[in-house]
N, CA, C and O atoms as a Tinker XYZ file with bonds, in Angstrom:
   348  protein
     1  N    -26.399000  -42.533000    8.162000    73     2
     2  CA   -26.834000  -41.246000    8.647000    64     1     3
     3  C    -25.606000  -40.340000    8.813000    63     2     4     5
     4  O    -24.539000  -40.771000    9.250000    81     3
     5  N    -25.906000  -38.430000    8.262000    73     3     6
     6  CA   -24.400000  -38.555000    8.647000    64     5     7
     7  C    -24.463000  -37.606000   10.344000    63     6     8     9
     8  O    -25.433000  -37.342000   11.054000    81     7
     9  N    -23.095000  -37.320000   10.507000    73     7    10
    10  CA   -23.490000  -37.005000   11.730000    64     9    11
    11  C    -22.619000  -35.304000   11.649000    63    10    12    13
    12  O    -21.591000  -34.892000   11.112000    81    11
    13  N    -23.427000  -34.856000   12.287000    73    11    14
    14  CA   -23.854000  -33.018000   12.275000    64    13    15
    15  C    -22.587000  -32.242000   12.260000    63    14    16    17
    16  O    -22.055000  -31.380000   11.560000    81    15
    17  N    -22.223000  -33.229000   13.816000    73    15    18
    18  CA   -20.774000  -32.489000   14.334000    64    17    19
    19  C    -19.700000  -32.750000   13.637000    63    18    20    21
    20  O    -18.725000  -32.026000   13.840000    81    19
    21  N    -19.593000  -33.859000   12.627000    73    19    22
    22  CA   -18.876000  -33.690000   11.407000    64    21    23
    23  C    -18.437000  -32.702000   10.538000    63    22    24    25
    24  O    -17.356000  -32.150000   10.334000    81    23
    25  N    -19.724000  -32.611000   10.011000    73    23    26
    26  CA   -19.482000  -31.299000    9.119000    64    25    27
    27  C    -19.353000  -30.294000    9.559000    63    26    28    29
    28  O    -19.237000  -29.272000    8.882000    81    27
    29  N    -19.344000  -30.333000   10.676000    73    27    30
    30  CA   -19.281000  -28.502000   11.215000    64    29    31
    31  C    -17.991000  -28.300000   11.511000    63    30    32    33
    32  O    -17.650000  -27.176000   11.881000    81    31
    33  N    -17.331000  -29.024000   11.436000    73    31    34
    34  CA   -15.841000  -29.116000   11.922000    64    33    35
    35  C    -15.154000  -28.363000   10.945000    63    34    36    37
    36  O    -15.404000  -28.420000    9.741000    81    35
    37  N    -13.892000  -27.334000   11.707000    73    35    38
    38  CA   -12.586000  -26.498000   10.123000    64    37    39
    39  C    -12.340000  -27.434000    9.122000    63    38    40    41
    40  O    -11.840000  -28.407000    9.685000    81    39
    41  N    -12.431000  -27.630000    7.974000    73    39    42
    42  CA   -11.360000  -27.967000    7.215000    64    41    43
    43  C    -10.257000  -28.177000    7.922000    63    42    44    45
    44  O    -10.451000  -28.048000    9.131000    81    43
    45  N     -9.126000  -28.464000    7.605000    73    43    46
    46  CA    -7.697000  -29.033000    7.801000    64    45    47
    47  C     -6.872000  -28.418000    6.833000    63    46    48    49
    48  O     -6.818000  -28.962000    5.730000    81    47
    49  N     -6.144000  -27.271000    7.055000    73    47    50
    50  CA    -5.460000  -26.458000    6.505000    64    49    51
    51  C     -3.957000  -26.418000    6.786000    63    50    52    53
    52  O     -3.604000  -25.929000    7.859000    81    51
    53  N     -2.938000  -26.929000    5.848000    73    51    54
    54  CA    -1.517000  -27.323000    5.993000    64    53    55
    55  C     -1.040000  -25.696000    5.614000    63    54    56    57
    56  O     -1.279000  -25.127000    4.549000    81    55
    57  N     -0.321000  -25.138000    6.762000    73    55    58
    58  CA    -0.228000  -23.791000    6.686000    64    57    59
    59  C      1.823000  -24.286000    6.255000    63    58    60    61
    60  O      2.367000  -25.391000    6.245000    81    59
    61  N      2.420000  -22.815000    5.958000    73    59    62
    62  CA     2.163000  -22.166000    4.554000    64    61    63
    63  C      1.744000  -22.726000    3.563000    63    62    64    65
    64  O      2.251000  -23.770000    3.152000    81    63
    65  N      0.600000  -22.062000    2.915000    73    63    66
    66  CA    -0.031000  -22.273000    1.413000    64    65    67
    67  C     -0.377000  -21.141000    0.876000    63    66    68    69
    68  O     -0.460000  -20.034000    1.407000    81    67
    69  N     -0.584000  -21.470000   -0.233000    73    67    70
    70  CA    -1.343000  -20.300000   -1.139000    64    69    71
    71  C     -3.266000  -20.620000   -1.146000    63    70    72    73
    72  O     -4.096000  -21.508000   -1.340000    81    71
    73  N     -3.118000  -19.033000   -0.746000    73    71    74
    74  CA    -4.996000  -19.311000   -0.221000    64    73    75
    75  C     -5.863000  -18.235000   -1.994000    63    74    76    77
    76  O     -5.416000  -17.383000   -2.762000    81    75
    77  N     -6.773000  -18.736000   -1.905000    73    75    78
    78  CA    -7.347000  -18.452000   -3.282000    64    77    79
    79  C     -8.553000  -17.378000   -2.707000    63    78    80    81
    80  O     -9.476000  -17.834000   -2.032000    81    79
    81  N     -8.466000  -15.764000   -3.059000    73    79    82
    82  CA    -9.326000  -15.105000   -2.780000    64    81    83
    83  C     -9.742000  -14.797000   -4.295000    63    82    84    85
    84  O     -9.017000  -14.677000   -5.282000    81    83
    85  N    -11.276000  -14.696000   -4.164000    73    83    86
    86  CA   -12.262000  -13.786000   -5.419000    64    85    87
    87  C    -12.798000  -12.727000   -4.623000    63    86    88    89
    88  O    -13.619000  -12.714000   -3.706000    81    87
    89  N    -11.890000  -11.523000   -5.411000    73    87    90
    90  CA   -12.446000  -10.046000   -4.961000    64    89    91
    91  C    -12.816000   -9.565000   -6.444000    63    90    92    93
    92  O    -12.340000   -9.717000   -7.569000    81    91
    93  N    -13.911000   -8.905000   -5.867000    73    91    94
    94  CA   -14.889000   -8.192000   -6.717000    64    93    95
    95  C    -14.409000   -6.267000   -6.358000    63    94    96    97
    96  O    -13.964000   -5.878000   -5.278000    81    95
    97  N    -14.536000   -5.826000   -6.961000    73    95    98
    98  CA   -14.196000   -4.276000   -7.189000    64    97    99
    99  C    -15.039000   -3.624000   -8.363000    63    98   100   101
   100  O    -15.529000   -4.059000   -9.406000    81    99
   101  N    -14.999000   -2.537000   -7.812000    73    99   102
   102  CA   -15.827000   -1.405000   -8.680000    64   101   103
   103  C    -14.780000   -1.153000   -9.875000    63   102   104   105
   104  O    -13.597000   -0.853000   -9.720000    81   103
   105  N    -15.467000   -1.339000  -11.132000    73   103   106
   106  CA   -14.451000   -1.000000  -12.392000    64   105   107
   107  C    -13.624000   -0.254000  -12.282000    63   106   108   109
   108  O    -12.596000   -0.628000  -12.846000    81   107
   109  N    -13.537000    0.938000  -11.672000    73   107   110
   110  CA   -12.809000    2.361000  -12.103000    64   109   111
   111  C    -11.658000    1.928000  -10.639000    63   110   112   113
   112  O    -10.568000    2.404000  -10.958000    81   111
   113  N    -11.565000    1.438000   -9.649000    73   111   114
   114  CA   -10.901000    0.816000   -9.524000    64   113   115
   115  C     -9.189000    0.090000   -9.886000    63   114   116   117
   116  O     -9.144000   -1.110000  -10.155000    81   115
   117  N     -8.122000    0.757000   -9.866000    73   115   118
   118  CA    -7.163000   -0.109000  -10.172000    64   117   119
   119  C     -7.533000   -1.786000   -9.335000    63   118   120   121
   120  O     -8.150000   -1.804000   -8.270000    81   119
   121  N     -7.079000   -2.999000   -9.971000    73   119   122
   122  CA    -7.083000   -3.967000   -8.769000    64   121   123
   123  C     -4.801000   -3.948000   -8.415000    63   122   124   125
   124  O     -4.055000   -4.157000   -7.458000    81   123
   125  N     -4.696000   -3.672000   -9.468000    73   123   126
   126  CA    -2.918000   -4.003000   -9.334000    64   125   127
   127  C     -2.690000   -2.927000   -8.161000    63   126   128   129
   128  O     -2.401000   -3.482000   -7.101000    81   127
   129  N     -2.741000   -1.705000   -8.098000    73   127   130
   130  CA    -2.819000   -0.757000   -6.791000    64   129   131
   131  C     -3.191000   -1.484000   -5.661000    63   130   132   133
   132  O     -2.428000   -1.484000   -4.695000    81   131
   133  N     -4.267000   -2.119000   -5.623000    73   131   134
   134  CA    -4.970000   -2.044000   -4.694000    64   133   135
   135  C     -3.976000   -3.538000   -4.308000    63   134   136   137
   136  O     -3.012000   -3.344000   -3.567000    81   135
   137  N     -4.132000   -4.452000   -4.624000    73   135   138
   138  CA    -3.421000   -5.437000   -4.187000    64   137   139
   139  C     -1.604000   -5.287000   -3.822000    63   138   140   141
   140  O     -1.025000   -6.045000   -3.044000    81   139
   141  N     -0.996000   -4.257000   -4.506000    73   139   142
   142  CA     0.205000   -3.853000   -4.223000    64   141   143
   143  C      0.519000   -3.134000   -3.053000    63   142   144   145
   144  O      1.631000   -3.197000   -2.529000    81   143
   145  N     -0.637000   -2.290000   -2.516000    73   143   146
   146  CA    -0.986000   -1.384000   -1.153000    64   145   147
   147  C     -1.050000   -2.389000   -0.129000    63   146   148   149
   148  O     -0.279000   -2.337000    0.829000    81   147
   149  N     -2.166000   -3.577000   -0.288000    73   147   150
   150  CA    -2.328000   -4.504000    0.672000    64   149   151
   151  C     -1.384000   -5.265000    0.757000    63   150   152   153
   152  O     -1.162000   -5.510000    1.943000    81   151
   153  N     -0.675000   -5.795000    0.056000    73   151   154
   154  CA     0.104000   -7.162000   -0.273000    64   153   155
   155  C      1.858000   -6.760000   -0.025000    63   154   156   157
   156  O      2.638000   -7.284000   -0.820000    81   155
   157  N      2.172000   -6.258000    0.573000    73   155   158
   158  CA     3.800000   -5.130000    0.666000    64   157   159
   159  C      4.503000   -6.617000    0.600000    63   158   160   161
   160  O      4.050000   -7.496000    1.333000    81   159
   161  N      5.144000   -6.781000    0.092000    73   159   162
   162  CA     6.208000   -7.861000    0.398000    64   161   163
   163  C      6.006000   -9.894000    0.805000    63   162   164   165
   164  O      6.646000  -10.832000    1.280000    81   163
   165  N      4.578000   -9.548000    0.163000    73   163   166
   166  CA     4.034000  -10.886000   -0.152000    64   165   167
   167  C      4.208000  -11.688000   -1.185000    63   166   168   169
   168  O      4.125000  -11.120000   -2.275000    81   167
   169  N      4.475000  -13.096000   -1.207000    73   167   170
   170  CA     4.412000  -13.402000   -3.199000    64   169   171
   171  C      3.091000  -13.243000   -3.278000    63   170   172   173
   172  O      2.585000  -13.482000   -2.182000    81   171
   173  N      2.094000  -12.864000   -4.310000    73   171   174
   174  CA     0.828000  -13.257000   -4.942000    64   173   175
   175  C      1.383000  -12.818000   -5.837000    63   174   176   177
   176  O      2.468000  -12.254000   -5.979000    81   175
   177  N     -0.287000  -13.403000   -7.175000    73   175   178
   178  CA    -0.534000  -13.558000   -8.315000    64   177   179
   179  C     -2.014000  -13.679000   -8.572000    63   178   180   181
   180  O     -2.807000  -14.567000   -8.258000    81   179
   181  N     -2.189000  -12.420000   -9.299000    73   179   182
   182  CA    -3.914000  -12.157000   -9.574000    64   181   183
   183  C     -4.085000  -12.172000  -10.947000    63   182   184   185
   184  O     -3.112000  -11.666000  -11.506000    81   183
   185  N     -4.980000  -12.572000  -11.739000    73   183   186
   186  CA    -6.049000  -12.194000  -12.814000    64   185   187
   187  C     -6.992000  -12.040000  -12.800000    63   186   188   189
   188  O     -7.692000  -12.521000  -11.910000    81   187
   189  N     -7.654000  -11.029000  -14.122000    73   187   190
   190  CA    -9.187000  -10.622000  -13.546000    64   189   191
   191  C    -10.027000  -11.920000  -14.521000    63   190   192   193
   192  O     -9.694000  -12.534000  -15.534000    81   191
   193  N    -11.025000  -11.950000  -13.802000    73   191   194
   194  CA   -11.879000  -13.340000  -13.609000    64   193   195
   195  C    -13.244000  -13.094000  -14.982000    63   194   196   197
   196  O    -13.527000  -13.750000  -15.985000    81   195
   197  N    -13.858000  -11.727000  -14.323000    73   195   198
   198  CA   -15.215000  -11.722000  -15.227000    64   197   199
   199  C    -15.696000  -10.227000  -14.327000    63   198   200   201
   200  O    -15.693000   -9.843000  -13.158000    81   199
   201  N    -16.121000   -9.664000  -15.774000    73   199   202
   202  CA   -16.679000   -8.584000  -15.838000    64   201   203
   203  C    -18.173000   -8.332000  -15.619000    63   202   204   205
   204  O    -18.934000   -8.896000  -16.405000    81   203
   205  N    -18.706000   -7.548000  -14.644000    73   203   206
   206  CA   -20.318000   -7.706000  -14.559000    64   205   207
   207  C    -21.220000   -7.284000  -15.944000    63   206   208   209
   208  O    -20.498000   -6.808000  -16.821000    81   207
   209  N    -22.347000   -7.350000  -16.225000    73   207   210
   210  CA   -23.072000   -7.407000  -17.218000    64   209   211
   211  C    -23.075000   -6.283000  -17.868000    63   210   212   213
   212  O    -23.330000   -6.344000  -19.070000    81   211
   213  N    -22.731000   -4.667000  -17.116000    73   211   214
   214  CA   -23.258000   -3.627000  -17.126000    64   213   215
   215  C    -22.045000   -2.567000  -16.568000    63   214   216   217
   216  O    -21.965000   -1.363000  -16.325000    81   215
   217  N    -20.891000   -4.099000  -16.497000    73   215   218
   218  CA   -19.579000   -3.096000  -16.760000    64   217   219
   219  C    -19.322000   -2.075000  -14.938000    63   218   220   221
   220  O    -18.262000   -1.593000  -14.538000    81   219
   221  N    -20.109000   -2.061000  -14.525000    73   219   222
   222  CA   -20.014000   -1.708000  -13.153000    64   221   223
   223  C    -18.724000   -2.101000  -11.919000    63   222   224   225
   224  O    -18.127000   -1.351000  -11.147000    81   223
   225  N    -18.592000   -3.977000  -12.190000    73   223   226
   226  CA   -18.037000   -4.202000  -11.659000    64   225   227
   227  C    -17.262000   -5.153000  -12.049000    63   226   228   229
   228  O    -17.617000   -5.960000  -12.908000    81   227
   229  N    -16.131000   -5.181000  -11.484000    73   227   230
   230  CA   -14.763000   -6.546000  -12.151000    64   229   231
   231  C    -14.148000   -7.230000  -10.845000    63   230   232   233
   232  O    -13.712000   -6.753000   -9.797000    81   231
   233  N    -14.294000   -8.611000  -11.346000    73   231   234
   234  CA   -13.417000   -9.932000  -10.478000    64   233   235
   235  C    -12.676000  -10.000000  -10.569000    63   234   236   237
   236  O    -12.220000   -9.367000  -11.521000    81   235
   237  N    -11.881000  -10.656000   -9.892000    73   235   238
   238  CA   -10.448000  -11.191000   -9.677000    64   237   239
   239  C    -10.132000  -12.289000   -9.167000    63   238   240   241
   240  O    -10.800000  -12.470000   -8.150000    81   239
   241  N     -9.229000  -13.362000   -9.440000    73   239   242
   242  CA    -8.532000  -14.395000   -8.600000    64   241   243
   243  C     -7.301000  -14.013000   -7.645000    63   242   244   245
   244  O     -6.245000  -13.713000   -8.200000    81   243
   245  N     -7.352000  -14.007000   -6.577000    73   243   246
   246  CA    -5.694000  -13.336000   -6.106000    64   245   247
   247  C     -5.758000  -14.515000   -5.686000    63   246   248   249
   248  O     -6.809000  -14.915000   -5.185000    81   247
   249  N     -4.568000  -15.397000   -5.804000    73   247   250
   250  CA    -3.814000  -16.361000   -4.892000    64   249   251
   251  C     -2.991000  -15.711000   -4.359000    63   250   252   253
   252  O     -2.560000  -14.713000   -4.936000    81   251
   253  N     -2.419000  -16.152000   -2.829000    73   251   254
   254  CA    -1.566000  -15.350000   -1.775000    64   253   255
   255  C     -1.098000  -16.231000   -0.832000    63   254   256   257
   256  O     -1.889000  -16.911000   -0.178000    81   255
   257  N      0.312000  -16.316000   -0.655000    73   255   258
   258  CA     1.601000  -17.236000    0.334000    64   257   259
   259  C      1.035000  -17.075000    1.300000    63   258   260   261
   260  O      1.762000  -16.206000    1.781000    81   259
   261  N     -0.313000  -17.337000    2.565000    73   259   262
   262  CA    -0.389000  -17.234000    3.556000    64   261   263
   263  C      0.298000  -18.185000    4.694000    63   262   264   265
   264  O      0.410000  -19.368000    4.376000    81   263
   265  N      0.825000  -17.755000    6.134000    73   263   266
   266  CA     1.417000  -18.304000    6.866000    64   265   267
   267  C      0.511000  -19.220000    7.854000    63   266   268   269
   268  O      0.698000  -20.423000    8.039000    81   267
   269  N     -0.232000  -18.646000    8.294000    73   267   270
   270  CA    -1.193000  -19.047000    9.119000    64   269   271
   271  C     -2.616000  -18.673000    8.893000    63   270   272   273
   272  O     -2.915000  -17.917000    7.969000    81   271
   273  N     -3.458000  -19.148000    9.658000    73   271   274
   274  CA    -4.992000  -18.794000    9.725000    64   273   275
   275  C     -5.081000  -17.544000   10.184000    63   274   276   277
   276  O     -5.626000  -16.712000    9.459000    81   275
   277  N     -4.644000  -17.212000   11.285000    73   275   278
   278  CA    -4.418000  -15.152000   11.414000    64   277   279
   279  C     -3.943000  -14.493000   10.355000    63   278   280   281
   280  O     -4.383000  -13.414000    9.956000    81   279
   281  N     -2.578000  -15.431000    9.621000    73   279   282
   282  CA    -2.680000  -14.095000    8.715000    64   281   283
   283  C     -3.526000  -14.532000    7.789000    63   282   284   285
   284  O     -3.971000  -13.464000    7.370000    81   283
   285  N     -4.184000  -15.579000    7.031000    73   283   286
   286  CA    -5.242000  -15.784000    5.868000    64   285   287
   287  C     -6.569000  -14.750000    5.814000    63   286   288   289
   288  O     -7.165000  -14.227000    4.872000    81   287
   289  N     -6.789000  -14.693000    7.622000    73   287   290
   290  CA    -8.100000  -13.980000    7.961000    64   289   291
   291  C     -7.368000  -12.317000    7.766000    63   290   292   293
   292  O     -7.640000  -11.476000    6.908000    81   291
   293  N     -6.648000  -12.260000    8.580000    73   291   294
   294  CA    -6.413000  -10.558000    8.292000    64   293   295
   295  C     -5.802000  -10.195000    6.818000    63   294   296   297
   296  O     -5.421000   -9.038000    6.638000    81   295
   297  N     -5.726000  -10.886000    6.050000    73   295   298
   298  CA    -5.826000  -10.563000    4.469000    64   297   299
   299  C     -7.075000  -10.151000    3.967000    63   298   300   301
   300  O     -7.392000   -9.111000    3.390000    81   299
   301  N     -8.012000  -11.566000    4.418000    73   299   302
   302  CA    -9.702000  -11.230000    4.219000    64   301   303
   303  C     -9.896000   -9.635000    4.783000    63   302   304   305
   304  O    -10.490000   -8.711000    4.227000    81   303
   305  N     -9.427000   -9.644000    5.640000    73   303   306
   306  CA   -10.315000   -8.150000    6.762000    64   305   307
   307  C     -9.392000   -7.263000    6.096000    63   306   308   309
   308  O     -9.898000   -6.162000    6.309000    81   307
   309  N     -8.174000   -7.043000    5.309000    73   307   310
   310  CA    -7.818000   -6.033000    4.841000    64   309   311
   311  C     -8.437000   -5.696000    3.516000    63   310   312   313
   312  O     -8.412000   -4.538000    3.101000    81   311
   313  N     -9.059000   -6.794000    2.758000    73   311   314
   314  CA    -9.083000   -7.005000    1.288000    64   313   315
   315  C    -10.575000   -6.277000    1.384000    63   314   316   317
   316  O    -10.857000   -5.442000    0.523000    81   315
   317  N    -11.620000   -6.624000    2.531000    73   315   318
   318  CA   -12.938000   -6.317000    2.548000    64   317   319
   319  C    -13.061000   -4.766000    2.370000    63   318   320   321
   320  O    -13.733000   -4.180000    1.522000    81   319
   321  N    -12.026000   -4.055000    3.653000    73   319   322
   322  CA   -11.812000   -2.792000    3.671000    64   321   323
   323  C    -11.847000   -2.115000    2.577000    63   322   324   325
   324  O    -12.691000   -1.220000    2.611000    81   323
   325  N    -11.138000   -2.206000    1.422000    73   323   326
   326  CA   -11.185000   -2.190000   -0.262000    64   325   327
   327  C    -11.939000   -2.420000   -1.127000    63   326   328   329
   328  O    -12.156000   -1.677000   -2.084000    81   327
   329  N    -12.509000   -3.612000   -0.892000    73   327   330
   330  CA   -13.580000   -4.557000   -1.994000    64   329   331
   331  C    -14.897000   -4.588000   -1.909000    63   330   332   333
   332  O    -15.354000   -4.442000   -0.775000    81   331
   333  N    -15.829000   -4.774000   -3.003000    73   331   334
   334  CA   -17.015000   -4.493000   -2.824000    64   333   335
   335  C    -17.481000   -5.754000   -1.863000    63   334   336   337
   336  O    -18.339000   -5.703000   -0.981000    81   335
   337  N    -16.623000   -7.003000   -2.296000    73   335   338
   338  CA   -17.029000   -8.480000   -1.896000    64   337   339
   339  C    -15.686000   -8.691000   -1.806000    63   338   340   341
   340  O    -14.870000   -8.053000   -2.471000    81   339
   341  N    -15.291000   -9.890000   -0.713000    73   339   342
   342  CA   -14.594000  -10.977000   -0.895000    64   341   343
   343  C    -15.181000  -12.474000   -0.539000    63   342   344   345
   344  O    -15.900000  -12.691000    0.435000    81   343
   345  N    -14.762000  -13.456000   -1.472000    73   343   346
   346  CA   -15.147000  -14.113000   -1.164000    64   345   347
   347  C    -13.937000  -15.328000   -1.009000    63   346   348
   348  O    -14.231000  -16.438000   -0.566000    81   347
C-alpha cells in the first residue's frame, strides 16, 4: 500500500543547480530580450522547443544556475510576469 504522506513530500533538491524552465510566449515576442532583461548576470542557456499549430505561440527550454529554492521560485514569478505559461 503506498502511503499518502510520502508522496506529498518536496522532492530533494541539491542547490546550486541548473533548474529546467518551459516558457511559452506569444510569437512576436523576442524570447532572447526577454530572458536577457530577466536573467542580468546569470549563466543560462535557452532553445526554442516547438511552435504552436497556428503560429500564435512559441516554446522554449531555458535552463538557469539557480542558488536556492527562493531564488528558483522568484525566477518562476519573474518569468510568469512575461510569459504566457511557465511551466
Amino acid at each position: 500500500m503506498v502511503n499518502l504522506n510520502e508522496i506529498k513530500q518536496e522532492p530533494i533538491i541539491n542547490y546550486p543547480t541548473f533548474w529546467e524552465y518551459k516558457v511559452i510566449l506569444k510569437s512576436h515576442i523576442l524570447a532572447k530580450e526577454i530572458f536577457e532583461e530577466l536573467l542580468v548576470q546569470r549563466e543560462y542557456k535557452y532553445q526554442h522547443s516547438h511552435s504552436s499549430k497556428n503560429g500564435k505561440y512559441q516554446s522554449y527550454l531555458l535552463s538557469v544556475f539557480v542558488n536556492s529554492k527562493k531564488d528558483r521560485l522568484d525566477i518562476f514569478e519573474r518569468l510568469k510576469a512575461k510569459a504566457q505559461f511557465v511551466l
